[in-house]
C-alpha positions in Angstrom: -17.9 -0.2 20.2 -15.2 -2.7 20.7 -11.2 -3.0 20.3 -11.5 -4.5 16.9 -14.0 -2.2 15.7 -11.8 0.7 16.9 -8.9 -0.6 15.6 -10.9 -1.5 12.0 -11.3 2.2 12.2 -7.4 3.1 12.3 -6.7 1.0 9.9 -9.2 2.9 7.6 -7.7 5.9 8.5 -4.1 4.6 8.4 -4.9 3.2 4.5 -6.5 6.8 3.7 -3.5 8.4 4.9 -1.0 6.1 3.3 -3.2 6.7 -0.3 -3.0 10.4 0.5 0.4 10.3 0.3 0.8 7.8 -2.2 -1.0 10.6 -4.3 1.5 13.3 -3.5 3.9 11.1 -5.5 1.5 10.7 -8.2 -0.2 13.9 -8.8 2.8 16.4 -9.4 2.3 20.6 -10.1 2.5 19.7 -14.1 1.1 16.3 -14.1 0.9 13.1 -13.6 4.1 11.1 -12.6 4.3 7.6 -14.4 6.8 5.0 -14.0 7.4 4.7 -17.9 8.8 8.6 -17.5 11.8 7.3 -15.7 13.2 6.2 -19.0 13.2 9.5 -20.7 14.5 12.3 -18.8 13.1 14.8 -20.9 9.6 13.7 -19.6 10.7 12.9 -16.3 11.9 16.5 -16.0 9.0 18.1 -17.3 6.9 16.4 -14.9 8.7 17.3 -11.5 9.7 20.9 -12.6 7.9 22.8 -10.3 7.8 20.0 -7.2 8.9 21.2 -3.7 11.0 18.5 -1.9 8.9 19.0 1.0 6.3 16.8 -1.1 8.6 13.9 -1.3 9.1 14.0 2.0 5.8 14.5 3.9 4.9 11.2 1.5 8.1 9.6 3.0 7.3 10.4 7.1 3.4 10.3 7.1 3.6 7.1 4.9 5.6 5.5 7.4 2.8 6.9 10.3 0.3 5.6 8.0 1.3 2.3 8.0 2.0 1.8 11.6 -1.8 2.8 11.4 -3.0 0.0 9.5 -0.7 -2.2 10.6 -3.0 -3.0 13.6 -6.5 -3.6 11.7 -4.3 -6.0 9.8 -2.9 -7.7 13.5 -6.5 -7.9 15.2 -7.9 -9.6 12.0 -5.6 -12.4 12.5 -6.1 -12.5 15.6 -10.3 -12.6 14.7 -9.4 -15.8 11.7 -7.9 -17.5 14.6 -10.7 -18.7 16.1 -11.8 -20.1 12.9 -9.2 -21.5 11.1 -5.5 -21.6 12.8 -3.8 -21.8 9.7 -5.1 -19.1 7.6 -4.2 -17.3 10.7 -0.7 -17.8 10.7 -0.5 -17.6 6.9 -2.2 -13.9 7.0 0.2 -13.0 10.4 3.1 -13.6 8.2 1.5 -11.8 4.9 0.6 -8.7 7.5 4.4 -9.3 8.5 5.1 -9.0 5.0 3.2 -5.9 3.9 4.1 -4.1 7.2 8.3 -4.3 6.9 8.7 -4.6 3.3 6.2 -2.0 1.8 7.2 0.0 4.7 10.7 0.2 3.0 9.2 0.5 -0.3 7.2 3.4 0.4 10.5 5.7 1.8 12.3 4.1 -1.0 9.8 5.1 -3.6 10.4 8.4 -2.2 13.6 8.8 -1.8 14.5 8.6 -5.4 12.0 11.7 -5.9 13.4 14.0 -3.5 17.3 12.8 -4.9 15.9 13.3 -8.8 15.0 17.0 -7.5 18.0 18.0 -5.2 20.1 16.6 -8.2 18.6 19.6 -10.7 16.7 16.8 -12.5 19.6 15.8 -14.9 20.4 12.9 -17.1 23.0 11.6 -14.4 20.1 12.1 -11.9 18.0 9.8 -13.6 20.2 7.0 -14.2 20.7 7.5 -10.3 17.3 6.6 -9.3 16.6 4.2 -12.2 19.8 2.3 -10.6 18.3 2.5 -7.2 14.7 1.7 -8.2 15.9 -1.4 -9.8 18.5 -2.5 -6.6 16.0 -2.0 -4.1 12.8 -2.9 -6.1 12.7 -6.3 -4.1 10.6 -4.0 -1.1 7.8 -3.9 -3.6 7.8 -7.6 -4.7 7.3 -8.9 -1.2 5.2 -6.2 -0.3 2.7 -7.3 -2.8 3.6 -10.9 -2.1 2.5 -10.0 1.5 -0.9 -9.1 0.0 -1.2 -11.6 -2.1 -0.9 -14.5 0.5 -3.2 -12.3 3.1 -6.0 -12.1 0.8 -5.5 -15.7 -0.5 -6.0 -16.9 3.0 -9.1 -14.6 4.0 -10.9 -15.5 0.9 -10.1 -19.4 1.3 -11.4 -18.9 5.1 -15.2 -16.8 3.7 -15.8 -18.4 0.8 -14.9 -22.1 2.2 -17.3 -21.4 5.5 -14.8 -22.0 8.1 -16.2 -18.3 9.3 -19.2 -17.0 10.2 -19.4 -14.7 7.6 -21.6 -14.9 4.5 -20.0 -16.2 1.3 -20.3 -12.9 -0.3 -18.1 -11.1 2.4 -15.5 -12.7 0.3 -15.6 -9.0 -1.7 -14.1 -7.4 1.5 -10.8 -8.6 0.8 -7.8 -6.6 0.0 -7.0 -8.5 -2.7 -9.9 -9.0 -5.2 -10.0 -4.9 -4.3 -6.4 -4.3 -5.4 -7.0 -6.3 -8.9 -10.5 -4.6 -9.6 -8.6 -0.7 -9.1 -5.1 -2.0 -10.2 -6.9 -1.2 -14.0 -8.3 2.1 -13.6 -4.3 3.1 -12.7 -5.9 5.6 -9.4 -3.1 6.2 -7.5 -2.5 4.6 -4.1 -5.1 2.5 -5.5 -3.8 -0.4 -3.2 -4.5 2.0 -0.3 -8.3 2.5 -1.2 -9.0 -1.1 -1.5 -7.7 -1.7 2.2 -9.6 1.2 3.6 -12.9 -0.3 1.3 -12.1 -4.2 3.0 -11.3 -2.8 6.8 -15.3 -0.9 6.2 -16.8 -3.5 5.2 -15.8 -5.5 7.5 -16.7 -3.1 10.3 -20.2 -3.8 9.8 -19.6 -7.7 8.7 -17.7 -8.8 12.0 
């Protein structure tokens, strides 16, 4: 097996991880958290009642080891487009650069407002605590997903156009057309699962 397959594997791991934890912020002790139950605290409350901050912060630290996982799968296909096309290669760099440092701070900062909304006895003035930080700091998401947008953009430009060796259909293997098709079904760390589906597909592709 070579570097890139090992490192496809990492990555797969590395996304599994990161949608592990992504779930620990999702699926609370009485229920599902949504983002529409930040704007009634009454619902909000309800839902991280029984939550131990240890949950908001395992998501924070082995996020942050996940993605430092990935991070590489993304790197070495870069490096792979390269020899194909030089600038889909530098356009996915800079989306990988993208996902990497922004979602990176999104992920601790989507967790951060959890383990404050708890340690503050899940009041009224806790909530409008983390709204206000959600909002300030939402920017980390937007690039983040701006990353993937202009990663998977350039990879499917790159298959479907036949500047790779790759058949046209590999096109599916894409982090991208993945996050849209699960986006719907609302599984959390969907996001996650579509990177870990693209990174094992590929393993057998490239």
């Amino acid at each position: 097996m070579n570097t890139m397959k090992i490192l496809f594997l990492i990555a797969i791991a590395g996304h599994l991880l990161c949608g592990y934890t992504d779930c620990l912020m999702t699926y609370l002790p009485n229920g599902r958290f949504r983002f529409e139950d930040m704007k009634d605290n009454r619902k909000l409350s309800t839902v991280f009642k029984d939550m131990p901050l240890k949950r908001a912060l395992m998501s924070m630290l082995l996020g942050c080891l996940a993605m430092f996982l990935f991070f590489f799968g993304y790197i070495v296909l870069c490096r792979w487009m390269k020899q194909y096309s030089e600038t889909c290669a530098v356009l996915m760099f800079i989306g990988s650069g993208m996902i990497f440092t922004f979602g990176m701070a999104h992920h601790i900062l989507c967790g951060v407002p959890e383990w404050l909304y708890i340690k503050l006895g899940r009041t009224e003035e806790a909530r409008q605590i983390i709204m206000e930080l959600f909002k300030k700091t939402s920017v980390t998401m937007f690039v983040c997903y701006l990353g993937f947008l202009l990663f998977g953009v350039s990879l499917f430009i790159a298959i479907v156009s036949g500047l790779t060796p790759l058949p046209v259909w590999a096109c599916i293997f894409n982090v991208l057309p993945l996050m849209l098709f699960l986006f719907p079904t609302r599984i959390g760390g969907s996001g996650n699962w579509a990177g870990a589906i693209m990174f094992l597909g590929l393993l057998f592709l490239i």
